[in-house]
C-alpha positions as CSV (number, residue, x, y, z in Angstrom):
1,X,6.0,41.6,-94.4
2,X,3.9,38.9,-92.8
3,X,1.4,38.7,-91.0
4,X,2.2,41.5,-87.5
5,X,3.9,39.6,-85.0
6,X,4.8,36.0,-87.4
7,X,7.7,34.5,-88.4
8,X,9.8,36.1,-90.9
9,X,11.8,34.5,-93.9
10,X,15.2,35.8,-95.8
11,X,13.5,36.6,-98.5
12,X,10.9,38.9,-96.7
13,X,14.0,40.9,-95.3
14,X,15.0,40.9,-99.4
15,X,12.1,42.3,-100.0
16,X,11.3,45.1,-97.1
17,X,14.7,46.2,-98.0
18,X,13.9,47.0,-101.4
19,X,10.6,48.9,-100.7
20,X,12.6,52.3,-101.4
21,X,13.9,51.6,-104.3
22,X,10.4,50.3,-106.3
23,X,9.1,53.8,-104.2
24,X,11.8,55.8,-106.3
25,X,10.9,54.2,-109.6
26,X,7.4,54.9,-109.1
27,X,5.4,51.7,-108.4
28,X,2.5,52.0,-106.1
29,X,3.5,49.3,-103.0
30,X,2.6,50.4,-99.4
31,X,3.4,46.9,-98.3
32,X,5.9,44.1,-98.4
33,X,2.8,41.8,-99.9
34,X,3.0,44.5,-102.9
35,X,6.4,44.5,-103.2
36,X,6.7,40.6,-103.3
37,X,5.8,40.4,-107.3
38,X,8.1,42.9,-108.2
39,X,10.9,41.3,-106.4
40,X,11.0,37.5,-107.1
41,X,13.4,37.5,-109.8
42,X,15.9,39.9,-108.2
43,X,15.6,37.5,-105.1
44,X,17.1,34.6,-107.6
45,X,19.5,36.4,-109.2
46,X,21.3,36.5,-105.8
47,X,24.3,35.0,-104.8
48,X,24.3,32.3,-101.5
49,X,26.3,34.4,-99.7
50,X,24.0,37.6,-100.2
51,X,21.0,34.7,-99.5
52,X,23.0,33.8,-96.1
53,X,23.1,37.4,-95.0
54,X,19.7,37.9,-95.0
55,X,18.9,34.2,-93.8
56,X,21.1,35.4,-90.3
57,X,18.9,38.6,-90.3
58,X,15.6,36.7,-90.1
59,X,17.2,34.3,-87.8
60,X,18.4,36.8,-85.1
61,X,15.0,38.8,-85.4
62,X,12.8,35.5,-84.7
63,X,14.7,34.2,-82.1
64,X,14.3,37.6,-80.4
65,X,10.8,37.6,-81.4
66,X,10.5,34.3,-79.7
67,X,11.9,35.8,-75.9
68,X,9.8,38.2,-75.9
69,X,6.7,36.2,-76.1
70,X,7.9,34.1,-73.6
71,X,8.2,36.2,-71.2
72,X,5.1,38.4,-72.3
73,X,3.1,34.8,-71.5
74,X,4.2,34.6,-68.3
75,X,3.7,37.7,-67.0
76,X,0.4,37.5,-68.1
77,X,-0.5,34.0,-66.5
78,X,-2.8,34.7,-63.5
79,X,-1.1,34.1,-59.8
80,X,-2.2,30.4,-58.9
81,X,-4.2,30.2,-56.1
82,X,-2.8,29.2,-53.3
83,X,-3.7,25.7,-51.5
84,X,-5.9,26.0,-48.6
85,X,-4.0,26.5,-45.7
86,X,-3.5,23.4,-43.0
87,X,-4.0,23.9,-39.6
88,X,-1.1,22.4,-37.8
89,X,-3.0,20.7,-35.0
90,X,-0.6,20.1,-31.8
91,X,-0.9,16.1,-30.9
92,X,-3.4,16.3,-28.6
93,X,-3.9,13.4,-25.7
94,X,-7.4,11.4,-26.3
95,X,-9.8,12.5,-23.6
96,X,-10.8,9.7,-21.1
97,X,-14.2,8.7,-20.1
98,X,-15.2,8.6,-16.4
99,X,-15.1,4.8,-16.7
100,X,-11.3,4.7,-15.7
101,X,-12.0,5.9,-12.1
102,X,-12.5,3.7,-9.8
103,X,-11.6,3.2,-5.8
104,X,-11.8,-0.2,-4.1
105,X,-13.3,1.3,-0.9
106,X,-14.3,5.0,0.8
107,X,-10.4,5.0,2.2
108,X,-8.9,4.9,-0.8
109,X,-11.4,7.1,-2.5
110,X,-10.6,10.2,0.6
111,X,-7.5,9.5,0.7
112,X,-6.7,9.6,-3.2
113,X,-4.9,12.6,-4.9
114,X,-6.5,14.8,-7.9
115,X,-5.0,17.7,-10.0
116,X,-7.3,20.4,-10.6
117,X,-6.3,22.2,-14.2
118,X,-7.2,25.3,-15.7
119,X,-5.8,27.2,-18.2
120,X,-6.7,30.9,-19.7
121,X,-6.4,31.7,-23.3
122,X,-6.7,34.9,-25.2
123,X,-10.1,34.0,-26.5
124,X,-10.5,31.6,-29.1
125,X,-9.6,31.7,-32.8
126,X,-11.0,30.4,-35.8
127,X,-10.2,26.8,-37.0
128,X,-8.5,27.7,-39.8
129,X,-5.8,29.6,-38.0
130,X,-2.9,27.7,-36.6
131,X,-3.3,28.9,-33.1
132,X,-6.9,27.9,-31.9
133,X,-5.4,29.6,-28.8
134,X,-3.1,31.5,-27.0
135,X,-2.6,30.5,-23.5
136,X,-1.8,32.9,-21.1
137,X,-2.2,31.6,-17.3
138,X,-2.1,28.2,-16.0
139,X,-3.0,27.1,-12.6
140,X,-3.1,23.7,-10.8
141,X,-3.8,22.4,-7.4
142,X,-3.2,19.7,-5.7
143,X,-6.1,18.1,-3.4
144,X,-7.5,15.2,-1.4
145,X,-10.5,15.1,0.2
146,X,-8.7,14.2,3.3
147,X,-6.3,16.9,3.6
148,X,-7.5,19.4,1.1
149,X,-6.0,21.5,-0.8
150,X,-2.1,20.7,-0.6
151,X,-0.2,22.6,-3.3
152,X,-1.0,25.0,-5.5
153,X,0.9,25.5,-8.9
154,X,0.7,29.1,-11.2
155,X,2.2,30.8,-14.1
156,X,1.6,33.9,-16.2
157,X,2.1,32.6,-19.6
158,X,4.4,34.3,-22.2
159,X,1.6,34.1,-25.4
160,X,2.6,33.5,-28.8
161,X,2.4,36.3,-31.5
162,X,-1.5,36.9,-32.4
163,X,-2.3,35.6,-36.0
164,X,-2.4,39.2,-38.5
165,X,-5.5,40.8,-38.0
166,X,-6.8,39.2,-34.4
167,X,-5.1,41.2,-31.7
168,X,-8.0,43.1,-31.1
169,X,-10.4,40.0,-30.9
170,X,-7.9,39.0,-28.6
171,X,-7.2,41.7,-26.3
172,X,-11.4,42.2,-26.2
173,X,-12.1,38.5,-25.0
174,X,-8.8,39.3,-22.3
175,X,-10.6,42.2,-20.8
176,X,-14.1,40.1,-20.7
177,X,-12.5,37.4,-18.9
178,X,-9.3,37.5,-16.9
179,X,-7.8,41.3,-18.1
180,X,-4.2,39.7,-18.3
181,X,-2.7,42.1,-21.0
182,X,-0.8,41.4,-24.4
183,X,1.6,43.4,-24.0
184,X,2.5,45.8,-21.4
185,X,2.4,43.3,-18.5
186,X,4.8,43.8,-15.7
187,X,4.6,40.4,-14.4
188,X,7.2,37.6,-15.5
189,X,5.8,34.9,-17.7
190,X,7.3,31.9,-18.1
191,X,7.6,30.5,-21.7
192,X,6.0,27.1,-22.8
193,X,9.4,24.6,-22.2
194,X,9.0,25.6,-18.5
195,X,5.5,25.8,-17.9
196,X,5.1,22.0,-19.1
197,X,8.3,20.9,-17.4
198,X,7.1,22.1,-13.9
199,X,3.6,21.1,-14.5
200,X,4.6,17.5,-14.7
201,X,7.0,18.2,-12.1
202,X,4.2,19.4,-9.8
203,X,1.6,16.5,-10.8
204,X,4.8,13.8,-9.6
205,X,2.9,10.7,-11.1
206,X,4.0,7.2,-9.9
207,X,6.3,5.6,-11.5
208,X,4.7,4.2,-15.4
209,X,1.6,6.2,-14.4
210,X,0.1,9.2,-16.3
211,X,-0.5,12.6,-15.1
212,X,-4.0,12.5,-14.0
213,X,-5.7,16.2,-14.0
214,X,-9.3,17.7,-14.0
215,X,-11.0,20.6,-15.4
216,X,-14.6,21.9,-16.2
217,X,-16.2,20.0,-19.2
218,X,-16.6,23.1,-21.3
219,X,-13.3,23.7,-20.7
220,X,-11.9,20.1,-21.6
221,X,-11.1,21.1,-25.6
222,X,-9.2,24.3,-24.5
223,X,-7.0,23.3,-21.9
224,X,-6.5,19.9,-24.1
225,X,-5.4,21.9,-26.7
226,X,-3.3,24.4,-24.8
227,X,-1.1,21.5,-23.3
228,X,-0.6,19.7,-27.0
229,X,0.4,22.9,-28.5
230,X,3.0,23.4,-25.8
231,X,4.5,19.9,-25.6
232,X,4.3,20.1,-29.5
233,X,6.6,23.3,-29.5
234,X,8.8,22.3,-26.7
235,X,9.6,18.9,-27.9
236,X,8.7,17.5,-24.8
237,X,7.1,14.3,-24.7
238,X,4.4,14.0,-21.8
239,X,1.9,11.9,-21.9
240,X,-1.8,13.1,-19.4
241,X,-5.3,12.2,-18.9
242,X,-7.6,14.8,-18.9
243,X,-11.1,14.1,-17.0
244,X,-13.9,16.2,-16.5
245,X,-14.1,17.4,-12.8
246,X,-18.1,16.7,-13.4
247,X,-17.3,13.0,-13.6
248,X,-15.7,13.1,-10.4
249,X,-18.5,14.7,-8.5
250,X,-21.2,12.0,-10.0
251,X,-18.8,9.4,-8.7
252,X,-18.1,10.5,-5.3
253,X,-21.6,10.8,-5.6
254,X,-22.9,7.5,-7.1
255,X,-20.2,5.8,-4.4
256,X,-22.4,6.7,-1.4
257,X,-25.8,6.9,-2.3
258,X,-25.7,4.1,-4.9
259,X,-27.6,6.5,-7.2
260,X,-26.2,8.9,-9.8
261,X,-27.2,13.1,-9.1
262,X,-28.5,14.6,-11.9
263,X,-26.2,17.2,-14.0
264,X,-28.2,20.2,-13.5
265,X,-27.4,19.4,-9.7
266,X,-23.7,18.8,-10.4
267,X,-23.4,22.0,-12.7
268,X,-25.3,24.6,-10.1
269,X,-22.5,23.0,-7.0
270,X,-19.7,24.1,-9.8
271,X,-21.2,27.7,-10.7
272,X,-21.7,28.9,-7.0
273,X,-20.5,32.5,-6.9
274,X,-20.2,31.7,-3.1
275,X,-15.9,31.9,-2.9
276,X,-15.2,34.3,-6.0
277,X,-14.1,36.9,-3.5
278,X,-12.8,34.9,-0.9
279,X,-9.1,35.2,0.4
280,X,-6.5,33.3,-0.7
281,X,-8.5,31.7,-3.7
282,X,-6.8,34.5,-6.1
283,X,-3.8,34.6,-7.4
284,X,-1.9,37.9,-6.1
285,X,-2.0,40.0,-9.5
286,X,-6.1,39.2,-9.9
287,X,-6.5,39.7,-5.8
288,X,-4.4,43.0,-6.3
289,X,-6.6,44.2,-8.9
290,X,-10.0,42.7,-7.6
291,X,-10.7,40.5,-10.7
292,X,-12.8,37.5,-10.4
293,X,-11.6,35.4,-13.3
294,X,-8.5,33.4,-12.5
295,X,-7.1,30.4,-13.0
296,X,-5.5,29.5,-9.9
297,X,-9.1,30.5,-8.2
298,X,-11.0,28.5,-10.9
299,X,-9.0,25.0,-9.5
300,X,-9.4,26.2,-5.8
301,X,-12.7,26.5,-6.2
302,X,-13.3,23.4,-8.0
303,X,-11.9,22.0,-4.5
304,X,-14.2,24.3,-2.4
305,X,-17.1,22.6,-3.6
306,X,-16.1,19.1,-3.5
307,X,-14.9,19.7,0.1
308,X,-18.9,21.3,1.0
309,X,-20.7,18.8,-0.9
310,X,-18.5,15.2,0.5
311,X,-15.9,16.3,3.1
312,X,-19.1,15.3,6.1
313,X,-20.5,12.9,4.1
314,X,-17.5,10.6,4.0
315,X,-16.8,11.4,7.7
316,X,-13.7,13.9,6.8
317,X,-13.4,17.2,9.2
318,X,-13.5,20.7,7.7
319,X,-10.1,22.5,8.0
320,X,-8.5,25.6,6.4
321,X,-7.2,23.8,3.6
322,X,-10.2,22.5,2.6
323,X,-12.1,26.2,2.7
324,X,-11.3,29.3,3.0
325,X,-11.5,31.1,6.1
326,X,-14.5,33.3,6.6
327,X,-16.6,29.5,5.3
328,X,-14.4,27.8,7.5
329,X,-15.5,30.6,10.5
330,X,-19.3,29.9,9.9
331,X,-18.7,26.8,12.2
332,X,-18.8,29.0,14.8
333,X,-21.6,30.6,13.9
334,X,-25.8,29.6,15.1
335,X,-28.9,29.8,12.9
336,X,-26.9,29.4,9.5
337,X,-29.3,28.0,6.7
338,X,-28.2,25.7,3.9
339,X,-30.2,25.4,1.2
340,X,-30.3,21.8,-0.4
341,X,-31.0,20.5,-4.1
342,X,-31.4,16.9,-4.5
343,X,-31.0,14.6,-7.5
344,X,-35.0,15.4,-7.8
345,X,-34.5,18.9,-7.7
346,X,-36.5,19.1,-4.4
347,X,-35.4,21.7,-2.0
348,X,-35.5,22.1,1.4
349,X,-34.0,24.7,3.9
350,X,-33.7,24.5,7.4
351,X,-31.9,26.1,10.0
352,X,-28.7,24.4,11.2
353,X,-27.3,24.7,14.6
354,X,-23.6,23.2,13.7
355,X,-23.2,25.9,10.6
356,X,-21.7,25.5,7.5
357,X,-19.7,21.8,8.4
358,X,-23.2,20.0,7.9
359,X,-23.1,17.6,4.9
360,X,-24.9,17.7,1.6
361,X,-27.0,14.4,3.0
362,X,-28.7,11.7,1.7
363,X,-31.8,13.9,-0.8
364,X,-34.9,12.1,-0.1
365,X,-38.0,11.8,-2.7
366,X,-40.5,13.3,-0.1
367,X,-38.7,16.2,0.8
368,X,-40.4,19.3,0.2
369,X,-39.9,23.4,-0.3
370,X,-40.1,25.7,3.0
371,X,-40.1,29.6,2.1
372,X,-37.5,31.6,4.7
373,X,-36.7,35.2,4.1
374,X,-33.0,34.3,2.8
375,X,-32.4,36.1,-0.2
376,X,-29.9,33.6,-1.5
377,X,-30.6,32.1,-5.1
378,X,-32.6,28.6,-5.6
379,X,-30.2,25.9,-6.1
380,X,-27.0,27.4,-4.3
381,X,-26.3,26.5,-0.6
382,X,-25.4,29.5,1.2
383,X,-24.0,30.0,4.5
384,X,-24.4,33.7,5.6
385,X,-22.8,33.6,9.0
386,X,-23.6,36.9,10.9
387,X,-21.5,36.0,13.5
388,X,-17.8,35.8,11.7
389,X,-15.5,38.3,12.8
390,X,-13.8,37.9,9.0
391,X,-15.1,41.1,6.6
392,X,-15.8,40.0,3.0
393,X,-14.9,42.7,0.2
394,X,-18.0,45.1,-1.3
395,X,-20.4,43.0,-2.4
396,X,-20.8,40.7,0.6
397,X,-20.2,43.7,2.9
398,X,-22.9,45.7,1.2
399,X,-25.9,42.4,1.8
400,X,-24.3,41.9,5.5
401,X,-24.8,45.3,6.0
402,X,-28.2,45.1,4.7
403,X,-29.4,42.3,6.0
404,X,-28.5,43.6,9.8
405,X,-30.6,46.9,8.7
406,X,-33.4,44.6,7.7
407,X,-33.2,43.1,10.5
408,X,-33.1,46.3,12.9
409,X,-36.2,47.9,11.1
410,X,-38.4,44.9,12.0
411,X,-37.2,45.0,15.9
């Protein structure tokens, strides 16, 4: 017949039917293009009706022929790639600049209310995944360099599902950082819708103002992120402004001395390891289990410092609220050296009579480096009070203890 796989006609049906018989009568054909010759003149001598009978044979095989094909060409066509997947970015709040604040005297400026943000994520994801994060804890606090710290705000987070292959990167950067579990964690969480709404509760701007809050600048994108994603699930509509805490300090700063610090200055007052262990910095889960990395602590301590470095400078007394309790002792305490970094990175230490409530000070170009035996680190003031009846945790127990030894071996 023709060619393997064609179309066929009535006639080619004719003919493959009479292959046996031109067998039987002895011609050589092994194929319907053999037989053809042989079988042209019967194929005329037929009547329409025998024609029509094989004209419905060749029609039923073709079309049969025809749905098979289809469907042989589809299943072969190759799956189509798939379109690059679109990260569904939350609607994120523009980030101010540190032009917006502004006090129109020192009153205003002490007396004014910030909100000190932080919030934890399990780790950080690639940017082609949905979830950049997966906030877990959030902590806030409300202070004035008047009063202190007022309020404090905290939740465990309930996280969202890791993306497919990333719990482990997850749970790894948790137990680097803040140790808060994926799953298994006793504690309640509270899910997005009431995280946000309390927040804004908590922050109670005035009437047509924004939320204003404050964070470390490396940790601006994160927590910007975190609260988009949340109000972006939630529905709820909340509009913020985000500054970086860093800001703040160069214009408390700038407002006294007339002069800007420089940032290496402003980032070694935020890294000072001086309150990690301190009480009531902590919230209870991370105090309970003697983890430094929290977020409620991380907002305190933001507070801490501005209250060490500005609280004597702007005439404001040291209280409880504005440190915690074994720094807030060292007033008590004699022969307490402070060491002091400038805007020129000159250092000097001295020792202080009045303790830990002297201010930073006015630094002065011609200041100039005397060696002590303190063993505290270059760039980080210090108050080592020997005198507080307050006992620290391990680490600050173990250099008391060996400082006092020290100290006995030379007598």
């Amino acid at each position: 017949m023709a060619r393997r796989g064609g179309h066929r006609t009535a006639f080619l049906w004719f003919v493959h039917d009479q292959l046996p018989g031109l067998e039987r009568r002895g011609l050589s054909v092994t194929c319907v293009g053999d037989a053809v010759p042989y079988c042209s003149q019967a194929w005329e001598s037929l009547t329409e009706e025998e024609k029509m009978m094989y004209a419905e044979k060749a029609r039923t095989w073709n079309s049969k022929k025809r749905s098979q094909k289809t469907v042989k060409e589809t299943r072969n066509v190759p799956d189509p790639v798939p379109a690059p997947l679109t990260t569904k970015m939350p609607c994120v709040t523009p980030l101010p600049d540190a032009s917006a604040l502004s006090w129109k005297n020192d009153q205003d400026m002490v007396a004014d209310i910030f909100y000190f943000l932080d919030i934890y994520s399990y780790g950080r994801l690639p940017p082609h995944c949905e979830q950049r994060f997966l906030p877990c804890e959030i902590g806030c606090v409300r202070y004035s360099l008047q009063h202190g710290i007022l309020a404090d705000f905290h939740h465990f987070i309930d996280p969202e599902v890791p993306p497919r292959g990333f719990r482990y990167h997850c749970q790894a950067s948790s137990d680097e950082t803040h140790k808060i579990p994926i799953s298994g964690f006793h504690h309640p969480r509270a899910c997005y819708a009431v995280v946000l709404r309390e927040l804004v509760e908590f922050a109670q701007p005035a009437r047509g103002a924004r939320p204003r809050f404050f964070c470390r600048s490396n940790d601006r994108f994160r927590i910007n992120w975190c609260l988009g994603r949340m109000a972006s699930i939630t529905g709820i509509e909340s509009h913020w402004e985000l500054f970086a805490v860093e800001d703040l300090i160069m214009k408390l700063y700038q407002k006294k001395y007339q002069k800007e610090p420089s940032n290496v200055w402003v980032y070694r007052k935020l890294d000072v390891c001086l309150w990690d262990f301190s009480s009531n910095t902590r919230c209870k889960w991370h105090e309970e289990n003697d983890i430094i990395c929290c977020a409620l602590a991380s907002c305190k301590k933001m507070g801490y410092c501005i209250s060490k470095s500005f609280a004597g400078v702007y005439g404001v007394p040291l209280t409880a609220a504005h440190l915690p309790l074994q720094d807030s002792d060292c007033d008590q305490g004699t022969n307490t050296r402070i060491v002091k970094l400038d805007a020129g990175h000159n250092q000097k230490m001295k020792a202080e009579s009045s303790g830990c409530n002297k201010p930073l000070g006015c630094p002065r170009q011609d200041q100039e480096f005397v060696s002590s035996n303190c063993d505290s680190p270059c760039g980080v003031k210090t108050s080592p009070c020997g005198t507080s009846v307050v006992q620290g945790r391990g680490v600050i127990r173990l250099l008391r203890s060996a400082s006092d030894l020290s100290k006995s071996f030379s007598n």
